[in-house]
N, C-alpha and C positions, 0 to 999 in steps of 0.2 A: 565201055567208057562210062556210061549210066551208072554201071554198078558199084564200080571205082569213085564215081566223084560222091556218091549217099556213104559209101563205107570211109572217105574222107572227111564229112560231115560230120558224122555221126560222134565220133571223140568231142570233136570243138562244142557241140550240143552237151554231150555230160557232161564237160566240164563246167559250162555256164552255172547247168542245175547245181554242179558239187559245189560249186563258188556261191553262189544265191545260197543255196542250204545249210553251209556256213556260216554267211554271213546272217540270217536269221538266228541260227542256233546262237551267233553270238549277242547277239541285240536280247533274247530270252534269257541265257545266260547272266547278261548285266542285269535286265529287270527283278533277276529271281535274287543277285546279288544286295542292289539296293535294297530292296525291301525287307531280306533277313539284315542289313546292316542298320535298319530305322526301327526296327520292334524291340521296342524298352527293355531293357533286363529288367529280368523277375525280382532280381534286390533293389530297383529302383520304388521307391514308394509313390505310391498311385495319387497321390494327394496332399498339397503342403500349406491347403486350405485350416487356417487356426481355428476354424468354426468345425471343420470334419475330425479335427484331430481331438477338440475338444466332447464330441458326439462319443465316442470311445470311450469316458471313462465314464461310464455308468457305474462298472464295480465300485467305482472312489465312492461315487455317490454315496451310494448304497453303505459303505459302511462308515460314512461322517452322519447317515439318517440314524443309523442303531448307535453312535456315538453320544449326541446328542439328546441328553437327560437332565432331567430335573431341573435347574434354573435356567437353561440353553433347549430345552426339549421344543420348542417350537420353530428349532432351527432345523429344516426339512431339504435334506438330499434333492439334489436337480437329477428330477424324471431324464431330461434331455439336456448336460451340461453344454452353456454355450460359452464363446470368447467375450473376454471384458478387456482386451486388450489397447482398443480403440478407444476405450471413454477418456474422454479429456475435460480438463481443468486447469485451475493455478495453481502453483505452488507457492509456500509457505515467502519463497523470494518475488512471488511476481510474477515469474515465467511459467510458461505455458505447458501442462505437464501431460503425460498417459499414463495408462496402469500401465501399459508396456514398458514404462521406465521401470518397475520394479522387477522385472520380469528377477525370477531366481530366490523370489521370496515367498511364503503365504501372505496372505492378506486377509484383514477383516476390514470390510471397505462398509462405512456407516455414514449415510446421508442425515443432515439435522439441520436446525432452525432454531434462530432465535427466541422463535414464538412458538415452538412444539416443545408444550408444558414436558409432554413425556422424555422428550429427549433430555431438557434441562435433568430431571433424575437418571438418565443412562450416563451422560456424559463423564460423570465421576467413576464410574465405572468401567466403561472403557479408559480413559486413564489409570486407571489401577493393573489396567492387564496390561496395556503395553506398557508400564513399568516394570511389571512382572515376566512379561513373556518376547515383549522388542525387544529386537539383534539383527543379527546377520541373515536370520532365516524366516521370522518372522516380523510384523507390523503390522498396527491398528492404522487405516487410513478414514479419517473422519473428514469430510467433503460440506462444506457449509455451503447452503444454495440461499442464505438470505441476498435480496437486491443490495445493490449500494456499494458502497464502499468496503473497508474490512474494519471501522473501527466499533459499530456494533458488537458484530461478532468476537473481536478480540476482549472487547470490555465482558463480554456475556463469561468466554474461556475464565478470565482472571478473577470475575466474582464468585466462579462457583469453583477456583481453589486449580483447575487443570495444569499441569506440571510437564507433563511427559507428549501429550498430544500436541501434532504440528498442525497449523492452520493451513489447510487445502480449501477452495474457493471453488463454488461454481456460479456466480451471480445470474448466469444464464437460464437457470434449471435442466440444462444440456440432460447433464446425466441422471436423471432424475426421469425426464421425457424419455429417456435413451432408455433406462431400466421398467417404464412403465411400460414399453411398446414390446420389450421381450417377456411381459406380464410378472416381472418380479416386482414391481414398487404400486404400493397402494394408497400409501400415506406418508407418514413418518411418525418415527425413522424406521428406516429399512436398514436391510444389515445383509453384505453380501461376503462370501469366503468363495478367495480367489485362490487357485493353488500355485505353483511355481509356474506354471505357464503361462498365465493369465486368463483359466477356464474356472468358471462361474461353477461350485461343486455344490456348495447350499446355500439357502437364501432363507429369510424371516422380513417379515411384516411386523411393527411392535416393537415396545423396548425389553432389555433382557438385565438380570443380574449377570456381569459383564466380568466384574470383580470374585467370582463364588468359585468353589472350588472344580465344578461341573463345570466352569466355562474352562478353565484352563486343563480337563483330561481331556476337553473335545478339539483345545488348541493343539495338543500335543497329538492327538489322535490325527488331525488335517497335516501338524508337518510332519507326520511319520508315513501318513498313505499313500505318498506320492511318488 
């Protein structure tokens, strides 16, 4: 009888373990399931960070530096090109603007003043290129940081003749602070080229012959590299 009732046990025993060893295999199973089901695809891009994306184009850099000749030659390639996408201001209506709004164009973004002698002789100059070279793909953004109101700065536009440039405001010195702390602005005016994404490709300190023919192969050079 002893031996009879251990060889009647003995089945209901494996079976327990086959059932238990199952059912772990299956709980390993699912673990091994979710975790190939949560590991990224390889085509998914690692980063949609505008500052990481902008880190990447050194080449552009690089050939807006060897661009840049003779009356623009001090206009120097960003070692590390960063986002200007965020800098905000006013527009030309009041409302409240970003570079991001122009995203899909180049830019030549130039901070000025009323009271920077030097700017007063750029200014005709950059109006001459964005007559020359504004559209669809390109724009001069010139960003006025005098305090106060805008009728200074408007009366300053109309006595030295500007035609084509739109009044952008920043009474704050936002961007100006903003461009000093990413070590491009020193003084004024400064002069920033942005590409179609809104990444900072070269930068100048000083005013430039804006209107010369060297400014406009180094325009056409910034909307061809991109």
């Amino acid at each position: 009888m002893t031996i009879r009732n251990e060889t009647q046990k003995t089945p209901r025993n494996a079976s327990r373990k086959i059932i238990l060893l199952a059912g772990l295999a299956g709980i390993v199973a699912g673990a091994v399931a979710v975790y190939v089901m949560e590991r990224p695809s390889g085509n998914i891009v690692a980063s949609t960070n505008p500052s990481d994306q902008c880190a990447m184009k050194t080449d552009a850099a690089k050939k807006l530096d060897a661009a840049a000749t003779g009356a623009v030659a001090a206009m120097r390639g960003a070692d590390t090109p960063q986002s200007m996408s965020s800098l905000s201001f006013t527009a030309p209506d009041g409302k409240p603007a970003r570079l991001a709004d122009f995203k899909g164009k180049t830019l030549l973004v130039n901070l000025w003043a009323t009271w920077c002698l030097p700017c007063r002789e750029e200014m005709p100059a950059l109006d001459a290129l964005e007559t020359k070279k504004g559209g669809d793909d390109f724009q001069v953004v010139t960003i006025n940081i005098d305090t106060g109101d805008d009728e200074k700065p408007k009366a300053f536009l109309s006595e030295i003749g500007v035609k084509s440039l739109q009044l952008y405001r920043d009474a704050s010195m936002g961007v100006f602070n903003d461009l000093k702390r990413k070590n491009l602005a020193f003084g004024l005016p400064v002069t920033v080229l942005v590409d179609k994404e809104g990444c900072q490709i070269a930068a100048m300190n000083g005013p430039a012959d804006w209107s010369s023919d060297d400014a406009a192969r180094f325009i056409d050079a910034a909307i061809s590299v991109q």
